[in-house]
MDAnalysis code that builds the backbone (N, CA, C; Angstrom):
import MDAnalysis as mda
import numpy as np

u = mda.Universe.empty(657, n_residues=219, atom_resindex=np.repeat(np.arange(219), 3), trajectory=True)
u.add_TopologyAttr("name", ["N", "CA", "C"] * 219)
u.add_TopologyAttr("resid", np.arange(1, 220))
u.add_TopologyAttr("resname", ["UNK", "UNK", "UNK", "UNK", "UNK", "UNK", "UNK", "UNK", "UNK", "UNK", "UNK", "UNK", "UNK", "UNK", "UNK", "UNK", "UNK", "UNK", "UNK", "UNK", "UNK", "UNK", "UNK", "UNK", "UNK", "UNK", "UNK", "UNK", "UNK", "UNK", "UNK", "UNK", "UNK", "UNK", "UNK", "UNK", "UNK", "UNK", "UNK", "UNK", "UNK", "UNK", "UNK", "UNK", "UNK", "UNK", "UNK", "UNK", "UNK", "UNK", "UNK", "UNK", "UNK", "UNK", "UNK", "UNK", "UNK", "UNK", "UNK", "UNK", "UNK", "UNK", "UNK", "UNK", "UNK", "UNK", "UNK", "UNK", "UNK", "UNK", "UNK", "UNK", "UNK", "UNK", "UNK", "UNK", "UNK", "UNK", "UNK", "UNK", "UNK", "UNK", "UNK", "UNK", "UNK", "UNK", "UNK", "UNK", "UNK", "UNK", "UNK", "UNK", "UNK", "UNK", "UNK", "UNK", "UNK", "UNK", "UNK", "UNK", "UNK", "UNK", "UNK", "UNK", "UNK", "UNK", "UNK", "UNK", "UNK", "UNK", "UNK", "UNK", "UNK", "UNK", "UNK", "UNK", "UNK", "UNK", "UNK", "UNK", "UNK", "UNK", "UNK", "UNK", "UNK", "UNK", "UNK", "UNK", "UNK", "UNK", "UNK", "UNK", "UNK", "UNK", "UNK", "UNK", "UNK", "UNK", "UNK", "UNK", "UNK", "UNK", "UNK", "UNK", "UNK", "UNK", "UNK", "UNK", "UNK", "UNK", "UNK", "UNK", "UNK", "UNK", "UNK", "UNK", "UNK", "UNK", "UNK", "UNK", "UNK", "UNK", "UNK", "UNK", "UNK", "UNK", "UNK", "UNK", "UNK", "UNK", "UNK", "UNK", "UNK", "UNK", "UNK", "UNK", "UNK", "UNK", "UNK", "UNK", "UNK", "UNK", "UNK", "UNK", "UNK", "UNK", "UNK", "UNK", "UNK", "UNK", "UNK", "UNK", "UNK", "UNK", "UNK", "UNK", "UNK", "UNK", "UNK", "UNK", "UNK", "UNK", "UNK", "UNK", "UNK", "UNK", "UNK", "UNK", "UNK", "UNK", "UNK", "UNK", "UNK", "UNK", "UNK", "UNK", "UNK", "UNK", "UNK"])
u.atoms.positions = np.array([
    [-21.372, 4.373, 62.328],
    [-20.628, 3.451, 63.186],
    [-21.232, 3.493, 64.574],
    [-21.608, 2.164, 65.318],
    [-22.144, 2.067, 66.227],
    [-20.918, 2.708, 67.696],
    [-21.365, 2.727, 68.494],
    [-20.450, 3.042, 69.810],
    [-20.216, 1.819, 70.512],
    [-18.829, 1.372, 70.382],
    [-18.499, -0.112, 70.838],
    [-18.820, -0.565, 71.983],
    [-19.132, -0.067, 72.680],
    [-19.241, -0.471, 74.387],
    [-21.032, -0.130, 74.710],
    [-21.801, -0.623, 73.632],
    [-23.153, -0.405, 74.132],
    [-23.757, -1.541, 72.598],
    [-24.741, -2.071, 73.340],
    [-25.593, -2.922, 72.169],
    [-26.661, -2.122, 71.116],
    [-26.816, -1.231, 70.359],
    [-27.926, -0.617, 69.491],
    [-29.221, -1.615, 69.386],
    [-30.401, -1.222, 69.104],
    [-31.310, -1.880, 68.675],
    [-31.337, -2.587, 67.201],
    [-31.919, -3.855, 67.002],
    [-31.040, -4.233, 65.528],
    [-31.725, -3.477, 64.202],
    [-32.896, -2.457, 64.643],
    [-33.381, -2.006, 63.378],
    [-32.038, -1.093, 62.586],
    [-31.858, -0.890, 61.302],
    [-30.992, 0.095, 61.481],
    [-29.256, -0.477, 61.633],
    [-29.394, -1.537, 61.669],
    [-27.795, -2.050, 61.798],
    [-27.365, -1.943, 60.728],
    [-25.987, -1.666, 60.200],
    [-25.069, -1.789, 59.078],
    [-24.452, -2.820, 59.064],
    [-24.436, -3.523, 58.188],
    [-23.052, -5.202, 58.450],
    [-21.888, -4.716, 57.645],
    [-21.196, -4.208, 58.135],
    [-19.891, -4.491, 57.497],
    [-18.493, -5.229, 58.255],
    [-17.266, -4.913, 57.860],
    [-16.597, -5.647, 58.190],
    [-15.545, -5.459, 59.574],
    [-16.142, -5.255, 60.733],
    [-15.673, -4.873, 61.635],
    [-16.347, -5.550, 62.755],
    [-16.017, -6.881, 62.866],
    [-16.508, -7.959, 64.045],
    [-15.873, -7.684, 65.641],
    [-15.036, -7.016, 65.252],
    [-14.084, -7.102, 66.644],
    [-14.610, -5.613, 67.191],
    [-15.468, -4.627, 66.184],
    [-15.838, -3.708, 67.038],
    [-17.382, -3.490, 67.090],
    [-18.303, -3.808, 66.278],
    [-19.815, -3.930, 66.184],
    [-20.010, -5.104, 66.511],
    [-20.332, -5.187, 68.132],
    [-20.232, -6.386, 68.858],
    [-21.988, -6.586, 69.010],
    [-22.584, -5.852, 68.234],
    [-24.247, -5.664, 68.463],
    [-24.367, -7.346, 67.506],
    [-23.820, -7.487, 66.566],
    [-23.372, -8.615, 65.485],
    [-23.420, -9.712, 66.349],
    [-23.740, -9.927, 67.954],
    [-23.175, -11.276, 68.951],
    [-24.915, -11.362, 69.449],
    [-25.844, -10.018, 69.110],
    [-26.882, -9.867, 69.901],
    [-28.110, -11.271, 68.485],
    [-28.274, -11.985, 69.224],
    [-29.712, -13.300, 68.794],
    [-30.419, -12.710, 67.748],
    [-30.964, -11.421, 67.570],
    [-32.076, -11.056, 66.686],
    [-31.414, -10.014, 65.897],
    [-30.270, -10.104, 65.616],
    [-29.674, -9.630, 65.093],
    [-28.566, -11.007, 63.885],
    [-28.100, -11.684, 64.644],
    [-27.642, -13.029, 63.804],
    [-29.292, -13.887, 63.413],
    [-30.325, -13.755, 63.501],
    [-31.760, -14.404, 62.979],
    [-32.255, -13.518, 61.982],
    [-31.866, -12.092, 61.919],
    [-32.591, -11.248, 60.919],
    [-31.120, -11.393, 60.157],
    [-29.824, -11.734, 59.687],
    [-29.183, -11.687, 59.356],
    [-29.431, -13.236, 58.237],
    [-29.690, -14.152, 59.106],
    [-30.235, -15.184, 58.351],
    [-31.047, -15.758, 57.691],
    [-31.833, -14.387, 57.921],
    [-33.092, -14.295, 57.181],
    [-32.964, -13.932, 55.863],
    [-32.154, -12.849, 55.716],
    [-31.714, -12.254, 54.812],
    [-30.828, -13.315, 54.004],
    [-30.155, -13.928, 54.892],
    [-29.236, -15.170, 53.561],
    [-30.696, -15.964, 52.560],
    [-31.341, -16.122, 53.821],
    [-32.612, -17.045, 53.367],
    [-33.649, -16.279, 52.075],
    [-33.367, -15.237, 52.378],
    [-34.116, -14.718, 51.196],
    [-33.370, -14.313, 49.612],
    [-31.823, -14.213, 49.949],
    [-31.254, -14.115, 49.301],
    [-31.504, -15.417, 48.218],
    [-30.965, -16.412, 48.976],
    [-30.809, -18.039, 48.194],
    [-31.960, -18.006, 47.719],
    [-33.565, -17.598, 47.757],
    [-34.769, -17.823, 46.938],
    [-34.431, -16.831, 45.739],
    [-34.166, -15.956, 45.772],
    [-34.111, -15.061, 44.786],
    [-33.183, -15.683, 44.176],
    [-32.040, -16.420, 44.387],
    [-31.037, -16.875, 43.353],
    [-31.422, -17.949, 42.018],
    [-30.086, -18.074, 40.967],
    [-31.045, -19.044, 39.970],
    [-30.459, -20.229, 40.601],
    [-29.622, -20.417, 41.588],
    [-29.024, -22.047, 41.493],
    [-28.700, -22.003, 43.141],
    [-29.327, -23.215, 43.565],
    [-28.906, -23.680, 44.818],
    [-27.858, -25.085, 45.109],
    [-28.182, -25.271, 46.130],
    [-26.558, -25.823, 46.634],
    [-26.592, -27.209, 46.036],
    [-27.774, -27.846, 45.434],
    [-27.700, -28.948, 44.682],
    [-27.367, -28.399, 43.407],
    [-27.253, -27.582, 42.880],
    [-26.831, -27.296, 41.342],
    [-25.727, -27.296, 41.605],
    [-24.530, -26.993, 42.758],
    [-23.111, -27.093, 42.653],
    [-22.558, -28.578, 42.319],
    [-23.626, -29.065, 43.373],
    [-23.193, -30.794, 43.063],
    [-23.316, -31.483, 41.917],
    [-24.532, -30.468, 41.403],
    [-24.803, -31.269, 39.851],
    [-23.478, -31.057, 38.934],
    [-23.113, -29.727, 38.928],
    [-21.660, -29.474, 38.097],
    [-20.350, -30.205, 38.349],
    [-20.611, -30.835, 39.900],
    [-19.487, -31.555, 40.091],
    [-19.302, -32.402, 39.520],
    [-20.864, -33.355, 39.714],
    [-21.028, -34.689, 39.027],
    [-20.797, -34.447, 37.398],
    [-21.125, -33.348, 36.961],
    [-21.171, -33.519, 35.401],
    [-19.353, -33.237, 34.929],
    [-18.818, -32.644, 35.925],
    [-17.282, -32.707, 35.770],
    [-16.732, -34.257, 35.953],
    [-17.104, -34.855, 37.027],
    [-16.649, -36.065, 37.439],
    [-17.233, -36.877, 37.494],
    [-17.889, -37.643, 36.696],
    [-19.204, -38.267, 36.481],
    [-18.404, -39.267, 37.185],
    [-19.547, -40.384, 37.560],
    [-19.769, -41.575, 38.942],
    [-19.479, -42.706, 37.591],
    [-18.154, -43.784, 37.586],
    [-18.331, -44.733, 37.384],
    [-19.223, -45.653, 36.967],
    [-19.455, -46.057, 35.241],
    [-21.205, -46.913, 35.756],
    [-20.568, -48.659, 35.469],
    [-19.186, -48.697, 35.008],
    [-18.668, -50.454, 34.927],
    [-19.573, -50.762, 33.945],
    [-20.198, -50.329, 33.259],
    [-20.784, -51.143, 31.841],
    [-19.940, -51.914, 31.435],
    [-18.761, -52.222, 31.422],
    [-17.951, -53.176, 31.056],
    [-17.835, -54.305, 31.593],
    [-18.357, -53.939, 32.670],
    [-17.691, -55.305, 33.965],
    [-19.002, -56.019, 34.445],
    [-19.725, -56.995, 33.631],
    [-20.632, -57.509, 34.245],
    [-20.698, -58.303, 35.688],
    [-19.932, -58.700, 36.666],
    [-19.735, -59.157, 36.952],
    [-20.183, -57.837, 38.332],
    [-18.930, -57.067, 38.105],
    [-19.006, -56.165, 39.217],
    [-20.656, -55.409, 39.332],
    [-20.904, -55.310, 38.023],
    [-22.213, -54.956, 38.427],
    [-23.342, -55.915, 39.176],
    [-22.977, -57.325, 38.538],
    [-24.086, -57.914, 39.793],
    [-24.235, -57.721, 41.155],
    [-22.620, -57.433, 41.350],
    [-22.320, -57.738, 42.408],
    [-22.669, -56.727, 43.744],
    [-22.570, -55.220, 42.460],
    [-23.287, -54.074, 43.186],
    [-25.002, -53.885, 43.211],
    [-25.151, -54.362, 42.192],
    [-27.172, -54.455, 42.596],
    [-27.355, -55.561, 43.551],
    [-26.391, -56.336, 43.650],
    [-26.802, -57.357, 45.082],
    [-26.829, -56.397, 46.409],
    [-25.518, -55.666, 46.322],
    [-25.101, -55.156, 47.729],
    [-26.516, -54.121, 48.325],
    [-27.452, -53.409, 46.897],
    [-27.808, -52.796, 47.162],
    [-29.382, -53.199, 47.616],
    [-29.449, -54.700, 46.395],
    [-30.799, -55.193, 47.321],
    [-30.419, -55.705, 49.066],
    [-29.352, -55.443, 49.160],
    [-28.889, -56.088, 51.078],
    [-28.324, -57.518, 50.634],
    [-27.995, -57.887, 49.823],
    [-27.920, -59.192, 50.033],
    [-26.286, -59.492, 49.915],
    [-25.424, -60.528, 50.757],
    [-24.112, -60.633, 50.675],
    [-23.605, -60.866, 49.536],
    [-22.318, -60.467, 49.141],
    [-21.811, -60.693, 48.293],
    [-21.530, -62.455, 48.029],
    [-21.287, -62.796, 46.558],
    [-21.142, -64.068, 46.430],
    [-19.410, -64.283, 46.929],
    [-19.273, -65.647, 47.636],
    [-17.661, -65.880, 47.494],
    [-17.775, -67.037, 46.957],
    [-16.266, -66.564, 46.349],
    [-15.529, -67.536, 45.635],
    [-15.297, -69.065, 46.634],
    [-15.738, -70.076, 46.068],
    [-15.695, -71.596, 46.564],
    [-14.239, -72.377, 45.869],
    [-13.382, -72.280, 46.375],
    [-12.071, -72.947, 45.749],
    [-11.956, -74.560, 45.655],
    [-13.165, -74.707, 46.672],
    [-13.300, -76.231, 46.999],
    [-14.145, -76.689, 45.599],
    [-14.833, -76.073, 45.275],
    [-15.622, -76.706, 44.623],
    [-15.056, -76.291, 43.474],
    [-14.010, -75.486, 42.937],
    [-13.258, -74.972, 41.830],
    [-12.378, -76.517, 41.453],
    [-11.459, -76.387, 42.598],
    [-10.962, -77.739, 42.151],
    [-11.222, -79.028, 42.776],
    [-12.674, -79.080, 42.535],
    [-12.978, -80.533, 42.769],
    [-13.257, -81.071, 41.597],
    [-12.865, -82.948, 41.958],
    [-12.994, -83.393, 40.726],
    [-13.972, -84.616, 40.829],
    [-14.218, -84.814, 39.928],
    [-15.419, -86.639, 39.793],
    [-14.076, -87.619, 39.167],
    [-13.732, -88.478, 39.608],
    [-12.693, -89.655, 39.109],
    [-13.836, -90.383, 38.420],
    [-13.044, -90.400, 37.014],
    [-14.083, -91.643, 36.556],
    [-13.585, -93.072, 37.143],
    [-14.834, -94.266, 36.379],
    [-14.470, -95.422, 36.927],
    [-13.271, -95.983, 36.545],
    [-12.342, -96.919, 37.611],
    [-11.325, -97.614, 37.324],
    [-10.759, -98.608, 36.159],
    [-12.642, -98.849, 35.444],
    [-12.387, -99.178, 34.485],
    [-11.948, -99.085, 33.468],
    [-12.430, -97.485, 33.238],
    [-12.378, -97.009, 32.371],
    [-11.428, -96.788, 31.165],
    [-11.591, -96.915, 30.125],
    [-10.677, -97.118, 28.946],
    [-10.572, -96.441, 28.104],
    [-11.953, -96.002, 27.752],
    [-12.138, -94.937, 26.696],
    [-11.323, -93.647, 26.190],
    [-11.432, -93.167, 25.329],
    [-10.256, -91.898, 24.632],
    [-10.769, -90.791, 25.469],
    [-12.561, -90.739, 25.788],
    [-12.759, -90.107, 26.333],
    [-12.757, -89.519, 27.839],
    [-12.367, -90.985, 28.652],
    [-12.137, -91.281, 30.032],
    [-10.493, -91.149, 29.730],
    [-9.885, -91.088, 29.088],
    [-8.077, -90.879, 28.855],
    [-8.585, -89.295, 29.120],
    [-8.777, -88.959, 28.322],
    [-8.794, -87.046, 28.380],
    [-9.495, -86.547, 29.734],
    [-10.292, -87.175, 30.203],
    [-11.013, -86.608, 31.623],
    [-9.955, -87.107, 32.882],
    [-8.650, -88.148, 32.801],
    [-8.170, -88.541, 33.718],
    [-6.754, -87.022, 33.341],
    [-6.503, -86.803, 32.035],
    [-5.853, -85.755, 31.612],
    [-6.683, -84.410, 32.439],
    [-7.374, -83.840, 32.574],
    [-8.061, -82.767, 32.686],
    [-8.049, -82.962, 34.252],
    [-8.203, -84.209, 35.243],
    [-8.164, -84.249, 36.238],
    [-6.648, -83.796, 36.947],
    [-5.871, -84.275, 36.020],
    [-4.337, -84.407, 36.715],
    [-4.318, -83.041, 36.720],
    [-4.203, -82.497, 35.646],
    [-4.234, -80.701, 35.426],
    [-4.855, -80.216, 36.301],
    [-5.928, -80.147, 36.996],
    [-6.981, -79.909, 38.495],
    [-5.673, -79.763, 39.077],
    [-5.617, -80.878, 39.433],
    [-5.067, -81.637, 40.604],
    [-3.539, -80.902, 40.999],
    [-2.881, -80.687, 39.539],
    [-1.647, -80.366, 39.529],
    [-1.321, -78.745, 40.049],
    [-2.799, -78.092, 39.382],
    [-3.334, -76.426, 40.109],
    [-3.387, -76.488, 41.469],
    [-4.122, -77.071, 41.528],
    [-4.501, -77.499, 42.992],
    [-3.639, -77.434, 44.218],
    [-2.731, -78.726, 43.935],
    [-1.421, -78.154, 44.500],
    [-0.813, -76.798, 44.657],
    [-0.821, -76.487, 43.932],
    [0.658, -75.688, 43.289],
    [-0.195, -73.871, 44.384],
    [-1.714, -73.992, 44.174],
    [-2.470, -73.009, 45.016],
    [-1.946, -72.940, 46.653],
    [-2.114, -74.842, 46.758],
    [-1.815, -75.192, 48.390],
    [-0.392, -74.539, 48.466],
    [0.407, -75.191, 47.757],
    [1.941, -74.493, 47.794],
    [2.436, -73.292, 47.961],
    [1.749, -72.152, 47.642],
    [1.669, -70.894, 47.274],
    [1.009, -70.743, 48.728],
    [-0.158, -71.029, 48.999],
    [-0.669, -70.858, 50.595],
    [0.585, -70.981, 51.922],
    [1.170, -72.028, 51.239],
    [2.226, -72.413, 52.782],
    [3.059, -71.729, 52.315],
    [3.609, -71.339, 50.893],
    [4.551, -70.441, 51.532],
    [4.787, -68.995, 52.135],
    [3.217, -68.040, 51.485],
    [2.774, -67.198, 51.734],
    [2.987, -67.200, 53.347],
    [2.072, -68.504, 53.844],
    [2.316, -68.163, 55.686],
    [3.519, -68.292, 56.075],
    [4.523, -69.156, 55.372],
    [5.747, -68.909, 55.695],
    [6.524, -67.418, 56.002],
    [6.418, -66.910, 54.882],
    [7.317, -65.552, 54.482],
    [6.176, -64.441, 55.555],
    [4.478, -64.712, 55.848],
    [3.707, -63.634, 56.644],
    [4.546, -64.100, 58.412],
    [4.950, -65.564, 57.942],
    [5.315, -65.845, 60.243],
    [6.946, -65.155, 59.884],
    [7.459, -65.067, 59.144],
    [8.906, -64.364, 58.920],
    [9.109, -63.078, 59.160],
    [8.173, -62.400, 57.969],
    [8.485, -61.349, 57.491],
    [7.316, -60.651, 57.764],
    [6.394, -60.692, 58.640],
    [5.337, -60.162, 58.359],
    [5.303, -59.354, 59.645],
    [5.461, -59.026, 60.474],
    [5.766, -58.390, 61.849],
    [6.677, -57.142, 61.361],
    [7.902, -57.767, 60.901],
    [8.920, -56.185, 60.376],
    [7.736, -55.568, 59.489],
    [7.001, -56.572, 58.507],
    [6.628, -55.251, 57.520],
    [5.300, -54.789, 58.062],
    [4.630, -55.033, 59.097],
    [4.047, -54.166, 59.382],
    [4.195, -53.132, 59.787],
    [5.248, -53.331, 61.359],
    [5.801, -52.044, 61.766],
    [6.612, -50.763, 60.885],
    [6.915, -51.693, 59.612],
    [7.396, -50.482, 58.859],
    [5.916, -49.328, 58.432],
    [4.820, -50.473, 57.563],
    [3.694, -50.039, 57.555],
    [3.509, -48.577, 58.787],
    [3.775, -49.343, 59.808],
    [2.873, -48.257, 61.075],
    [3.427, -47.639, 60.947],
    [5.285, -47.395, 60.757],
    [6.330, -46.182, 61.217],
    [5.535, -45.239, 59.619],
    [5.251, -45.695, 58.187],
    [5.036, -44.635, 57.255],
    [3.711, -43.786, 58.041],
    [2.925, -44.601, 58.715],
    [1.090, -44.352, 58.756],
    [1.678, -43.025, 60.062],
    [2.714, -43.701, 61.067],
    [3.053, -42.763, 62.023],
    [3.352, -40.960, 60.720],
    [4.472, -41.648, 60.357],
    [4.815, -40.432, 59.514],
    [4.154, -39.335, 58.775],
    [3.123, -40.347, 58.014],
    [1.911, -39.404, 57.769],
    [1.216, -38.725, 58.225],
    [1.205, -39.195, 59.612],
    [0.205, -38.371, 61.063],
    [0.907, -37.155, 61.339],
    [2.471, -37.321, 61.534],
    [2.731, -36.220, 62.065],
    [2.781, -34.834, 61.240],
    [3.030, -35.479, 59.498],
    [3.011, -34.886, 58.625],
    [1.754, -33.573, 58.557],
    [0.640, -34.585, 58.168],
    [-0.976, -33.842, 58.484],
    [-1.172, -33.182, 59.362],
    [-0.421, -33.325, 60.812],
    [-0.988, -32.335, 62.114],
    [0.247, -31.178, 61.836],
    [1.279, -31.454, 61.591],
    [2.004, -30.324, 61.130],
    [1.338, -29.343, 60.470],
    [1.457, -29.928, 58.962],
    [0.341, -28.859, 58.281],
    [-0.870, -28.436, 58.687],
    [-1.642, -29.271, 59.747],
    [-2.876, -28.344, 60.395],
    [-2.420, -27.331, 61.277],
    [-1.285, -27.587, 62.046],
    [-1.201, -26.449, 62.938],
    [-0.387, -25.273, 62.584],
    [0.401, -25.116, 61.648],
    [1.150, -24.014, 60.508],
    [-0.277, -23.532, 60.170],
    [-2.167, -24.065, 59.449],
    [-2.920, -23.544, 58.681],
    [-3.461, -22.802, 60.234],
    [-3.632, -23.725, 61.758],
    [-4.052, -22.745, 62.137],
    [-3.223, -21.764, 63.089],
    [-2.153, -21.921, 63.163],
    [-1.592, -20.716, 63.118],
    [-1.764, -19.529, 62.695],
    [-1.730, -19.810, 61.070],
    [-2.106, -18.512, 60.239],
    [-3.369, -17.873, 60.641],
    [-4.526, -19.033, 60.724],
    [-5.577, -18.368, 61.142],
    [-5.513, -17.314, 62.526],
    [-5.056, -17.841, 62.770],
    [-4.768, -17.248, 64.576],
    [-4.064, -15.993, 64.401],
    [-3.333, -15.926, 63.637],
    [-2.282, -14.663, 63.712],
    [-3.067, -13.645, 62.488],
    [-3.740, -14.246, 61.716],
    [-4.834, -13.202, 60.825],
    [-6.022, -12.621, 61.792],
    [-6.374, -13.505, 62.678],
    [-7.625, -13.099, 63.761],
    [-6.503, -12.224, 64.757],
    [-5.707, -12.406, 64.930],
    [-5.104, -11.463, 66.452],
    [-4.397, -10.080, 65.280],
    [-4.119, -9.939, 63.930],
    [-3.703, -8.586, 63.519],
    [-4.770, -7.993, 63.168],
    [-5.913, -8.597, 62.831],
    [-7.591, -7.968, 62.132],
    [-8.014, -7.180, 63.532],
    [-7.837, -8.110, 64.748],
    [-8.284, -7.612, 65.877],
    [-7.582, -6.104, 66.517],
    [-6.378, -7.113, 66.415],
    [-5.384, -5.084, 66.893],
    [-5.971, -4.123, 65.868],
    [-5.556, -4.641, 64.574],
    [-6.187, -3.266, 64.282],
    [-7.501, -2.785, 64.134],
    [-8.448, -2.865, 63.707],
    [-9.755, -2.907, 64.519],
    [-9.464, -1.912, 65.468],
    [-9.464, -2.777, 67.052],
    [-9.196, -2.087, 67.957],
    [-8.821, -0.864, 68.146],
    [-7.453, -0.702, 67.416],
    [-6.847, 0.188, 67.182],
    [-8.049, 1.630, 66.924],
    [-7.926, 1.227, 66.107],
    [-9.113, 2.360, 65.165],
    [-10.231, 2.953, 66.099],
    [-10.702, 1.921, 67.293],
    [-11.857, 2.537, 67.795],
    [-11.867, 3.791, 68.626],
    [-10.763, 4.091, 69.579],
    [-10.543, 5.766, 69.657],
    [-11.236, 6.760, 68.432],
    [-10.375, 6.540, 67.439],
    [-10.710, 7.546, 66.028],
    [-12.448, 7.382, 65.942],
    [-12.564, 6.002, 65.427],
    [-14.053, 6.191, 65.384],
    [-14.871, 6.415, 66.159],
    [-14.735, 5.881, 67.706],
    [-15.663, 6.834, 68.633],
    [-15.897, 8.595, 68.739],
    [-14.031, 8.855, 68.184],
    [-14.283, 10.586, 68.408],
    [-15.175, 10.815, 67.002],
    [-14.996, 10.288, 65.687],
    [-15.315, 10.536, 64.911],
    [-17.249, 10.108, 65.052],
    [-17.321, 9.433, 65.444],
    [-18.848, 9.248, 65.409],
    [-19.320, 10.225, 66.435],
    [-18.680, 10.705, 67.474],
    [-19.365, 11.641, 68.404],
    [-18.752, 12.722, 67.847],
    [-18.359, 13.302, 66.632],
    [-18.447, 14.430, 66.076],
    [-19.719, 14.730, 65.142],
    [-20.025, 13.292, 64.221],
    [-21.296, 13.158, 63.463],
    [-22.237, 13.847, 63.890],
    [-22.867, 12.508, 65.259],
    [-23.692, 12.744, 66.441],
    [-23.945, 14.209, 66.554],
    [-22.615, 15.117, 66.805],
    [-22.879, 16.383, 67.527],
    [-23.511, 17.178, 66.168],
    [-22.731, 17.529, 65.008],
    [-23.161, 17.824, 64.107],
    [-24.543, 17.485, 63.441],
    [-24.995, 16.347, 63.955],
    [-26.517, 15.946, 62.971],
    [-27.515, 17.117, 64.332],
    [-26.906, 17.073, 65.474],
    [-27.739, 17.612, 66.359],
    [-27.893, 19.012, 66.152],
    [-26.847, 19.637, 65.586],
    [-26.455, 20.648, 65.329],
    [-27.898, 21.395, 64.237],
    [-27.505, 20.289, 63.001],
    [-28.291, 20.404, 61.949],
    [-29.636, 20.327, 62.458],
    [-30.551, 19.618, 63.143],
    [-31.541, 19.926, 63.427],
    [-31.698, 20.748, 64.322],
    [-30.771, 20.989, 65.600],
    [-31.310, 22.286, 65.675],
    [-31.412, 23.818, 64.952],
    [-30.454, 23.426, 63.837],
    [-30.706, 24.767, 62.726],
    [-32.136, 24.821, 61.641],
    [-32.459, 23.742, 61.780],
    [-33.418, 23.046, 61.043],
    [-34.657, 23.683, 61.721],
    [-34.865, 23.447, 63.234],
    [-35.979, 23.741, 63.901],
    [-35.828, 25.206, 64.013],
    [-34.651, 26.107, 63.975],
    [-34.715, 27.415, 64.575],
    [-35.169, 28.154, 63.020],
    [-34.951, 27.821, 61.749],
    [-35.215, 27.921, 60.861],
    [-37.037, 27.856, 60.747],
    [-37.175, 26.713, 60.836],
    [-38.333, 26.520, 60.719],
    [-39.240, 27.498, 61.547],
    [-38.663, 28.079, 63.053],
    [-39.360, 28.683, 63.846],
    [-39.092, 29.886, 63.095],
    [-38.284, 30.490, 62.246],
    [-38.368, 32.079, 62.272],
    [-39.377, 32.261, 60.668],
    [-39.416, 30.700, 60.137],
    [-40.530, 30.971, 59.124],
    [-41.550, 31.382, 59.600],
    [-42.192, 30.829, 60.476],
    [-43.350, 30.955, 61.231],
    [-43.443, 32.226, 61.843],
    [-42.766, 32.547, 62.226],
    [-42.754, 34.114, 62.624],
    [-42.876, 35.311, 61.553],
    [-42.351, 34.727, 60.772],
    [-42.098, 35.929, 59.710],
    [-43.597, 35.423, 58.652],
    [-43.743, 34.476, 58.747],
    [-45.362, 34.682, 58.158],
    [-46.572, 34.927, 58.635],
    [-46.003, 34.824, 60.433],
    [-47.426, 35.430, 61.513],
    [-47.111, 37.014, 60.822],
    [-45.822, 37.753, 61.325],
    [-45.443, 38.936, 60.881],
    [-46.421, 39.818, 59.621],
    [-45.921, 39.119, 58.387],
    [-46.378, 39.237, 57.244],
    [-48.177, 39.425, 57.318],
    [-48.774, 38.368, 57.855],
    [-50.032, 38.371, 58.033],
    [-50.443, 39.371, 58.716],
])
């Protein structure tokens, strides 16, 4: 355990889980050799961050509308850039009147097929005016209702964000006390190590010196 109130050199660092007291973890070449290490990690792995996506897609595969010819033109258009087609209502129900003369069984059935146009036709226009009718009526209340749900939802969502970071906040301020806490113990405890490893080598060297003596001796 490092000594909290001094930066170590990064050879030699331990990462574990104590951010609030191995503050050497804040020092540049220490978060770059740290990322190095992710970086070497992810080569050694069998699957990178496109293989997650691939499993997604193979869970939730992408829509292909093979059914819907229509929609598909409509998406290889969008994708060569080109606008979508619209619908022409004018030219839906337009009609050719035959001539006034006309007599035939077959000019009977085309003046039939016209009225039917004609009778749609209407009945579309009709549906238009009343639509703007009931939107100049009713269409102001139902938006604002619209806005009061969209309001509702807002406050809903920031609620629940600030309850999630709350939690966060109150998990970072008890990790921290205690942490903290602890660093008394571990400073005495690491400057007991310290004293003891010093200890050991100097038993190490006084050792070593009375070999040497005792084999000048011997000799």
């Amino acid at each position: 355990m490092s000594n909290p109130t001094s930066i170590p050199p990064v050879t030699g660092c331990m990462i574990d889980s104590l951010p609030y007291v191995d503050i050497q973890y804040n020092n540049p070449k220490t978060k770059a050799k740290v990322n190095a290490m992710i970086e070497a990690e992810l080569t050694r792995g069998d699957k990178r961050p496109s293989d997650y996506l691939a499993e997604i897609d193979a869970k939730y595969p992408t829509p292909t509308f093979d059914q819907c010819v229509h929609l598909l033109h409509t998406l290889d258009s969008l994708e060569r850039g080109e606008k979508p087609e619209q619908i022409d209502f004018s030219a839906r129900y337009h009609v050719n009147f035959p001539r006034e003369d006309a007599t035939s069984p077959e000019d009977i059935m085309r003046w039939k097929e016209i009225l039917n146009t004609l009778r749609a036709s209407a009945e579309i226009e009709s549906s238009h005016v009343m639509e703007l009718e009931l939107l100049k009526q009713k269409g102001s209340a139902a938006w604002l209702k619209t806005l009061e749900r969209v309001e509702m939802q807002k406050a809903y969502l920031e609620n629940e964000l600030k309850e999630v970071q709350e939690s966060i906040n109150s998990i970072s301020r008890r990790r921290k006390q205690e942490q903290l806490g602890l660093v008394a113990d571990m400073s005495g405890l690491e400057a007991a190590y310290t004293e003891l490893v010093q200890q050991n080598h100097a038993l190490a060297y006084e050792r070593l010196r009375l070999m040497r003596q005792i084999k000048r001796i011997k000799q």
